[in-house]
C-alpha positions as CSV (number, residue, x, y, z in Angstrom):
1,X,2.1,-15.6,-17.9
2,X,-0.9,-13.7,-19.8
3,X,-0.2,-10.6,-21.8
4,X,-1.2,-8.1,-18.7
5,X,1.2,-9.4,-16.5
6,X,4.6,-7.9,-16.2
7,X,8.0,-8.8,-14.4
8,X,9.2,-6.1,-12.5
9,X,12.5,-5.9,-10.7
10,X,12.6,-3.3,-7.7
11,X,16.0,-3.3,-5.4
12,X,14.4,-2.9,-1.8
13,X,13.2,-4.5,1.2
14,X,10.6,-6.5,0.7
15,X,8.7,-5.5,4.0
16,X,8.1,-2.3,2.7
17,X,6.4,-3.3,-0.6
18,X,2.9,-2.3,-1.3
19,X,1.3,-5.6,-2.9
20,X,-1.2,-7.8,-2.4
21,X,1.2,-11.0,-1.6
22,X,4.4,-10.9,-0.2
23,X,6.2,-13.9,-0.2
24,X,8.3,-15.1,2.6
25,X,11.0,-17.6,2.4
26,X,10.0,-19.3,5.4
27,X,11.6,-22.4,7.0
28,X,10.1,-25.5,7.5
29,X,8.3,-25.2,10.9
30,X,6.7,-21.8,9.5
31,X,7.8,-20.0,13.0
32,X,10.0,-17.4,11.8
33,X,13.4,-17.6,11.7
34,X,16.3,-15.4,10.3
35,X,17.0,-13.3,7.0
36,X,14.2,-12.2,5.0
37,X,11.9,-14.8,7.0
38,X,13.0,-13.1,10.4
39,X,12.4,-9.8,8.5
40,X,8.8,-10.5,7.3
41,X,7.6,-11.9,10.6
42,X,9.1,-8.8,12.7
43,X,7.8,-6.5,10.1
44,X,4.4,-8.4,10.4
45,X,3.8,-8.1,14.0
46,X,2.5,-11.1,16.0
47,X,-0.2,-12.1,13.9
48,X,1.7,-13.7,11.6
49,X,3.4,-15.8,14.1
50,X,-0.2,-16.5,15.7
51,X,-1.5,-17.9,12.4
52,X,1.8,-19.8,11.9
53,X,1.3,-21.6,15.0
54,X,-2.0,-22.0,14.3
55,X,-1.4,-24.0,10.6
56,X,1.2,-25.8,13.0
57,X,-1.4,-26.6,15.1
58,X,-3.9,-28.2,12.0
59,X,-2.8,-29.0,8.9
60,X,0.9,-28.6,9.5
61,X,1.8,-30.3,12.7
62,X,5.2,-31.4,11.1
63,X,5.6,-28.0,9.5
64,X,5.4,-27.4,5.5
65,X,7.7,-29.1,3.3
66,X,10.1,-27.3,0.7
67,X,8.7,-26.1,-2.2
68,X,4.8,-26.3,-1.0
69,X,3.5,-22.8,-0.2
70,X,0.9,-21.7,2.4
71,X,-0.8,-18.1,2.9
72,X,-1.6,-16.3,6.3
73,X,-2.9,-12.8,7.3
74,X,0.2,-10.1,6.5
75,X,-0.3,-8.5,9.8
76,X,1.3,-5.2,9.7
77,X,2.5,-5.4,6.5
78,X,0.7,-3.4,3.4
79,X,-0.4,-6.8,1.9
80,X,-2.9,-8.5,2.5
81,X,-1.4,-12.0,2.8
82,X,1.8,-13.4,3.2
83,X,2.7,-16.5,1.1
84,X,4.9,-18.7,2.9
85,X,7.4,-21.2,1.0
86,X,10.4,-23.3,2.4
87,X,13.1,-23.1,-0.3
88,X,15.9,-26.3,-1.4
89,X,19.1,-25.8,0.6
90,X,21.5,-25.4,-2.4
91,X,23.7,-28.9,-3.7
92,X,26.1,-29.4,-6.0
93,X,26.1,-32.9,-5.7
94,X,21.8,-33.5,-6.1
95,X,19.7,-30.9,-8.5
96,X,17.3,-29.5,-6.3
97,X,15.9,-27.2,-9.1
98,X,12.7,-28.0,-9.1
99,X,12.1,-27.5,-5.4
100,X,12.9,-24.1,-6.0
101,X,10.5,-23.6,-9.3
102,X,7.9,-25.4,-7.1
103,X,8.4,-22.5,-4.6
104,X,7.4,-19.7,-7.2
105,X,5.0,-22.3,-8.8
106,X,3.1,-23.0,-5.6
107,X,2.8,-19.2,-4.5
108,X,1.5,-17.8,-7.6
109,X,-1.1,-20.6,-7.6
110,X,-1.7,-19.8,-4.5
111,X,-1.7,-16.0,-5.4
112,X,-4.0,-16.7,-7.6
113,X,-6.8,-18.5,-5.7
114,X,-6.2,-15.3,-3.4
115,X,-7.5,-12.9,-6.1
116,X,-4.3,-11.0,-6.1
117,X,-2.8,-8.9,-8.8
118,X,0.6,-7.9,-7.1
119,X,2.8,-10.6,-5.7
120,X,6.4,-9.4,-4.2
121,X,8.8,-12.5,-4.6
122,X,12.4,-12.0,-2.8
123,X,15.1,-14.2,-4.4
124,X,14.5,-17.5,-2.7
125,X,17.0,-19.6,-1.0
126,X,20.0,-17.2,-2.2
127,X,20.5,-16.1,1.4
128,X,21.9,-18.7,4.4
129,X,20.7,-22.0,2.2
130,X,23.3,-21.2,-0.6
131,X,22.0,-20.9,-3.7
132,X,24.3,-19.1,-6.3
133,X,22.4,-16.1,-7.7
134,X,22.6,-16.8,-11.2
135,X,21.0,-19.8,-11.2
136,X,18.4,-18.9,-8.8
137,X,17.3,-15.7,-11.1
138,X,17.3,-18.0,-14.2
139,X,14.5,-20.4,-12.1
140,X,13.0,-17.7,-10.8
141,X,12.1,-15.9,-13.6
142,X,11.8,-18.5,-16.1
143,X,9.6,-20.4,-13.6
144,X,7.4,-16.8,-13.4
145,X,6.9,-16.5,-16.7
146,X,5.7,-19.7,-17.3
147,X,3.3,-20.0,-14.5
148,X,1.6,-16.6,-13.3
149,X,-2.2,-17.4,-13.7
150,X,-5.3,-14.6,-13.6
151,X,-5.9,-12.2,-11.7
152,X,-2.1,-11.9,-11.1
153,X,-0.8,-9.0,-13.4
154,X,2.3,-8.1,-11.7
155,X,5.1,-10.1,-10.2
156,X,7.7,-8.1,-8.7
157,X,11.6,-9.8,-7.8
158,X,12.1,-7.4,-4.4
159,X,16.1,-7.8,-4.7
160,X,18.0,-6.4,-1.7
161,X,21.7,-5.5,-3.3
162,X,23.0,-4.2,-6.0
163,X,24.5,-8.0,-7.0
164,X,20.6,-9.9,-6.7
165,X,19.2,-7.1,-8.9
166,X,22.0,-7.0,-11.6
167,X,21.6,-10.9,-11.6
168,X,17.7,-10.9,-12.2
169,X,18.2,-8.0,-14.7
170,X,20.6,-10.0,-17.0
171,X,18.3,-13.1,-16.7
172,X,15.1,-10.6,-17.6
173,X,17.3,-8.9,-20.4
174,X,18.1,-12.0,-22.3
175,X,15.1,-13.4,-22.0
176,X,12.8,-10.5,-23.1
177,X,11.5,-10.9,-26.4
């Protein structure tokens, strides 16, 4: 991450950050779903489901694979794109870690091709796929740091309890030099 750029933590919902990505955790077939992908699309109005389907209906017939990441219009939220990325489904018996870094990876690329400064990230795939929230602020953050690129200078980790932001704060605390 350059020198500008800063991690910022922010306990919230994440459709009611002012940035210029928002990332969703979308599933697969990028048609909405439930949690904070059901969230972001209802919060988004129909034109993020319209250019969903429409990515379905080109590039992504069979829908996007975990850890790849795609943008769309933000609709009605105050962003102007909305980064989509499937997450792993959380194993103990095969390491997915590096689907979920891809995730972060592949959006603040992404991000960055988009000219945006702010991206909002929510804690991916610590919701209905499992992951335990320790390790998934360690990747998270550690994967951050390592790739945010220009023109991003703020990543913010939109946590929705008190237990996802305590675990991203210890992560960010003993990693802080």
């Amino acid at each position: 991450m350059s020198q500008q750029s800063a991690i910022v933590l922010v306990r919230g919902d994440i459709t009611e950050q002012h940035a210029d990505v928002i990332v969703n955790p979308a599933n697969t077939s990028l048609l909405g779903g439930g949690g904070v992908d059901g969230a972001i699309h209802r919060a988004g109005g129909p034109e993020i489901l319209a250019a969903c389907r429409a990515l379905r209906a080109s590039h992504y017939g069979k829908g996007l694979k975990t850890g790849q990441a795609v943008a769309t219009t933000a609709g009605r939220l105050t962003a102007d794109h909305v980064i989509h990325t499937p997450g792993p489904v959380w194993s103990r018996e095969h390491d997915r870690g590096g689907l979920l870094a891809s995730c972060y990876r592949e959006s603040l690329r992404l991000a960055a091709e988009l000219g945006a400064k702010t991206v909002a990230f929510p804690a991916i795939s610590t919701g209905i796929y499992g992951w335990p929230m320790d390790d998934a602020a360690r990747i998270a953050v550690h994967t951050v740091r390592e790739s945010a690129h220009p023109p991003v200078t703020e990543v913010r980790f939109v946590l929705f309890d008190e237990y996802a932001y305590e675990e991203f704060l210890s992560v960010l605390a003993a990693t802080t030099i």
